[in-house]
ChimeraX commands (.cxc) that place a marker at each C-alpha (Angstrom):
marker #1 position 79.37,132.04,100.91 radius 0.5
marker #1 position 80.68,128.66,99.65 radius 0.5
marker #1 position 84.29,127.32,101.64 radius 0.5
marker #1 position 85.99,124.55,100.73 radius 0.5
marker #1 position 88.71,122.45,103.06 radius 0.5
marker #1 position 91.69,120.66,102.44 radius 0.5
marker #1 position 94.27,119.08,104.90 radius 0.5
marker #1 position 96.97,120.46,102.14 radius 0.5
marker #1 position 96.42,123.83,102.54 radius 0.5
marker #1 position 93.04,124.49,105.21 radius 0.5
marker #1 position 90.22,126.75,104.01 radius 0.5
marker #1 position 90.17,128.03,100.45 radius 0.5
marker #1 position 89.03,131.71,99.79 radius 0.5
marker #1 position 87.35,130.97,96.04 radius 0.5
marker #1 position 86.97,134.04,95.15 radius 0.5
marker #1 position 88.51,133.75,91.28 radius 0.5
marker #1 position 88.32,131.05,89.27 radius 0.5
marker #1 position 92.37,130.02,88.88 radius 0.5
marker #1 position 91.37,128.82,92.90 radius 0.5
marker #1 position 88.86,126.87,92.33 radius 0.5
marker #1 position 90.88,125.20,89.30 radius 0.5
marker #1 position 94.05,124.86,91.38 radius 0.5
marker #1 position 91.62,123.66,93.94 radius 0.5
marker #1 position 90.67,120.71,92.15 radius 0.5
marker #1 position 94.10,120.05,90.77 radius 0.5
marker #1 position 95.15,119.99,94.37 radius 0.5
marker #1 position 92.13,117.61,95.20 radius 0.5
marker #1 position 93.03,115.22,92.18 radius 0.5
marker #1 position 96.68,114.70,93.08 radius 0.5
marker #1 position 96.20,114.50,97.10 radius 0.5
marker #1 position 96.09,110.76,97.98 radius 0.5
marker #1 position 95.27,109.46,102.03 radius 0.5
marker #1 position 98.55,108.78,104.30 radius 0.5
marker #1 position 99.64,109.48,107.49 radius 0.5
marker #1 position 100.56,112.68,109.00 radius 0.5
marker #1 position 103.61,112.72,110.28 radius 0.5
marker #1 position 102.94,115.34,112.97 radius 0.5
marker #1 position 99.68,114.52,114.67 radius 0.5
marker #1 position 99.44,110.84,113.22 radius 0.5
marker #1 position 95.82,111.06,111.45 radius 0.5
marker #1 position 94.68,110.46,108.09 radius 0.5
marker #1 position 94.44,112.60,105.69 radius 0.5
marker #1 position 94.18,113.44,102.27 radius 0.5
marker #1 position 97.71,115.15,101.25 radius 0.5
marker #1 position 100.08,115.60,98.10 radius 0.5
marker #1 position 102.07,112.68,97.82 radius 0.5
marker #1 position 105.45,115.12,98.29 radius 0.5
marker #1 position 103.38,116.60,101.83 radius 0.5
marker #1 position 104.16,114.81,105.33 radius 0.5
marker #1 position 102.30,117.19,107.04 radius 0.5
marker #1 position 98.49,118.09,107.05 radius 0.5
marker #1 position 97.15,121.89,107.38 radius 0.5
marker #1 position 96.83,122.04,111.12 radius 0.5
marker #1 position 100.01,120.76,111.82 radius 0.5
marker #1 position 101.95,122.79,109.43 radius 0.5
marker #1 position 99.74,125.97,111.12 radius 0.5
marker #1 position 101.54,124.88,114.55 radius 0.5
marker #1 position 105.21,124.50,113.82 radius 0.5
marker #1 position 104.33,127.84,111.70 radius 0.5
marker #1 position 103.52,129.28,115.13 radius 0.5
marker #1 position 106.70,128.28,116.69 radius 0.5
marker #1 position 104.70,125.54,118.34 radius 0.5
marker #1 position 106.01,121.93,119.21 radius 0.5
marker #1 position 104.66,118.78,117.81 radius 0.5
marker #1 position 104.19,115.51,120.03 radius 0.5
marker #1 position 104.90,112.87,117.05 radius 0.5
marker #1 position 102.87,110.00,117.29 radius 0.5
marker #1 position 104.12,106.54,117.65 radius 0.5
marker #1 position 103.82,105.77,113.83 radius 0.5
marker #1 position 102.52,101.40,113.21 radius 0.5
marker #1 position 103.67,99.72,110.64 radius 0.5
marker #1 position 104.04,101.19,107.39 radius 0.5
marker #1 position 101.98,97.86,105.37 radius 0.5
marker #1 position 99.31,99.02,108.15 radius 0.5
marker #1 position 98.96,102.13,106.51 radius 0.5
marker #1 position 99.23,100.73,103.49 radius 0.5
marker #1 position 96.44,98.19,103.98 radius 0.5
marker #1 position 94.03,101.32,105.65 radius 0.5
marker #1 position 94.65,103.95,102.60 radius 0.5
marker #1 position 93.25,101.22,100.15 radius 0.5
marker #1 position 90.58,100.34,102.45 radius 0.5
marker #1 position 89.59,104.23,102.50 radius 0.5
marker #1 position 90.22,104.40,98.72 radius 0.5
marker #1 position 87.90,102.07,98.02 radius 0.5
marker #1 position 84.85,103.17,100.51 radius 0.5
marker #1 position 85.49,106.79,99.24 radius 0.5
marker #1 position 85.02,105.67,95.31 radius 0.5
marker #1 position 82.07,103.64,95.91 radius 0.5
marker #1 position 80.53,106.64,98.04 radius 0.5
marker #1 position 81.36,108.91,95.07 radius 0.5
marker #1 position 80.15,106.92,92.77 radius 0.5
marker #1 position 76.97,106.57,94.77 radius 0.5
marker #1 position 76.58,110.17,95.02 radius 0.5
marker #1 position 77.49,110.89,91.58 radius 0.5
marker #1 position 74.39,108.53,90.40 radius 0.5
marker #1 position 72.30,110.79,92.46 radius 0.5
marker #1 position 73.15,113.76,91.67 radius 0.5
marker #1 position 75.24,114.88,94.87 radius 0.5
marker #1 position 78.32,116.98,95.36 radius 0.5
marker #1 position 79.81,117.11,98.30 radius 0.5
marker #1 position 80.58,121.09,99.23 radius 0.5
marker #1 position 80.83,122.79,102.44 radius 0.5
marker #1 position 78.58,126.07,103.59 radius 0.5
marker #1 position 79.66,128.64,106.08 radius 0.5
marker #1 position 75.79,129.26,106.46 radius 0.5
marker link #1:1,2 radius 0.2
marker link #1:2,3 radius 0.2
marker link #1:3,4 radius 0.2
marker link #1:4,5 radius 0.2
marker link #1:5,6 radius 0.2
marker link #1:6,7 radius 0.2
marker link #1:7,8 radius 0.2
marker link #1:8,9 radius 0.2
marker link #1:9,10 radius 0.2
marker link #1:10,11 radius 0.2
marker link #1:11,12 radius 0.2
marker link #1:12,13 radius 0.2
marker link #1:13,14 radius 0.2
marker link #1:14,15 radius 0.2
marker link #1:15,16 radius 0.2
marker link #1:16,17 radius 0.2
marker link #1:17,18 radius 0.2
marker link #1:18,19 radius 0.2
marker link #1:19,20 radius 0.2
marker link #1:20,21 radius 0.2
marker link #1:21,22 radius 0.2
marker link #1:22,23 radius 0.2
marker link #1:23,24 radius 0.2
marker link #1:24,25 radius 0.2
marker link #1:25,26 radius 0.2
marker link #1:26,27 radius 0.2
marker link #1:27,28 radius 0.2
marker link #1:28,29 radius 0.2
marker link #1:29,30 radius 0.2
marker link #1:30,31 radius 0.2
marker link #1:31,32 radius 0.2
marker link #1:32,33 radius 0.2
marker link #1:33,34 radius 0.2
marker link #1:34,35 radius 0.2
marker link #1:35,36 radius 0.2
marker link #1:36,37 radius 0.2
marker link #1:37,38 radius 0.2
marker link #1:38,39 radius 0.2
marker link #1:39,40 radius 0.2
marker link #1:40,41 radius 0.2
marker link #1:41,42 radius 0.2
marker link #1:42,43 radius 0.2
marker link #1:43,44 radius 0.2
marker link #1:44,45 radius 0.2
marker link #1:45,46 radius 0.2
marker link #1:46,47 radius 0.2
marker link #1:47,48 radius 0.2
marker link #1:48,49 radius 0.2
marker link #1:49,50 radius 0.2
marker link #1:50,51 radius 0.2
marker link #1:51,52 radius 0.2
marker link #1:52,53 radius 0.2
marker link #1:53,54 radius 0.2
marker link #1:54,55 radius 0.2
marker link #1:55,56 radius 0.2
marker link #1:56,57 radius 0.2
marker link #1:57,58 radius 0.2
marker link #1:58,59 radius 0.2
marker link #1:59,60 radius 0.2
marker link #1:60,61 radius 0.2
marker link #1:61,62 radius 0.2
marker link #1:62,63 radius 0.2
marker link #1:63,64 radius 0.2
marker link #1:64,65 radius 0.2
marker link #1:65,66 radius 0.2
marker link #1:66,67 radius 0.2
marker link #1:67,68 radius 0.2
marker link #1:68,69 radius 0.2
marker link #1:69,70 radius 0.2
marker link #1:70,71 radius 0.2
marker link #1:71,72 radius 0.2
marker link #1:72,73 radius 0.2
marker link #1:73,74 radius 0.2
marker link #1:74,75 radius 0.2
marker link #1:75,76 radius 0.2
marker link #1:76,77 radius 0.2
marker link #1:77,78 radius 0.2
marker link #1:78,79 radius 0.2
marker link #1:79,80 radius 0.2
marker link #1:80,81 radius 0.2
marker link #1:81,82 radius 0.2
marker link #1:82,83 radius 0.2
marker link #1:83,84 radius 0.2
marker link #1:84,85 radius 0.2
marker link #1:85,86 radius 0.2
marker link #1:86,87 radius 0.2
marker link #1:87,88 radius 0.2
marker link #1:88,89 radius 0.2
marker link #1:89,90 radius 0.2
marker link #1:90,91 radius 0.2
marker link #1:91,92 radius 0.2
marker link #1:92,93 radius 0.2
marker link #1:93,94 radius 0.2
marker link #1:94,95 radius 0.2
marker link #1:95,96 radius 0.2
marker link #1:96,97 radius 0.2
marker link #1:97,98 radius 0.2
marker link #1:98,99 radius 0.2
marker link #1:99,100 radius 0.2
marker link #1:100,101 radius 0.2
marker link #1:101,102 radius 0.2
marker link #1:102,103 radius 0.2
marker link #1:103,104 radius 0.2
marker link #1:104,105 radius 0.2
view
């Protein structure tokens, strides 16, 4: 069986075909930024401040230990950085006939 990931909403049970289209509207809109609970980067919905795992914790009950955020132009200056590498990769992979997709094998 095929998964798929997100840091919006974790593993994705695609099992009808309105997930894997909401999937991939999810996928299109999610941009990278900072998390605001554990600090990382991740791909999220611009209106999400928190990624999957995070969200799964304070869920929980649990506490967060909020990182010591740098400067937002910092972030700024990273997310085009990884824009950029992560459109020439899929443009790479695209030419050869690669899709990225995750196996629970």
């Amino acid at each position: 069986m095929t998964t798929y990931y997100d840091d919006n909403f974790g593993h994705w049970d695609m099992s009808g075909s309105d997930s894997f289209e909401f999937y991939n509207q999810v996928q299109a809109e999610s941009v990278y930024k900072r998390c605001q609970g554990c600090g990382a980067i991740v791909r999220l919905r611009p209106d999400y401040g928190y990624c999957n795992g995070c969200v799964d914790i304070l869920e929980q009950g649990g506490d967060l230990e909020y990182p010591d955020i740098p400067d937002p132009k910092v972030d700024l200056e990273l997310q085009l950085r990884i824009t950029e590498d992560e459109v020439e990769k899929a443009e790479s992979m695209a030419a050869d006939g690669c899709y990225e997709e995750f196996s629970d094998d």
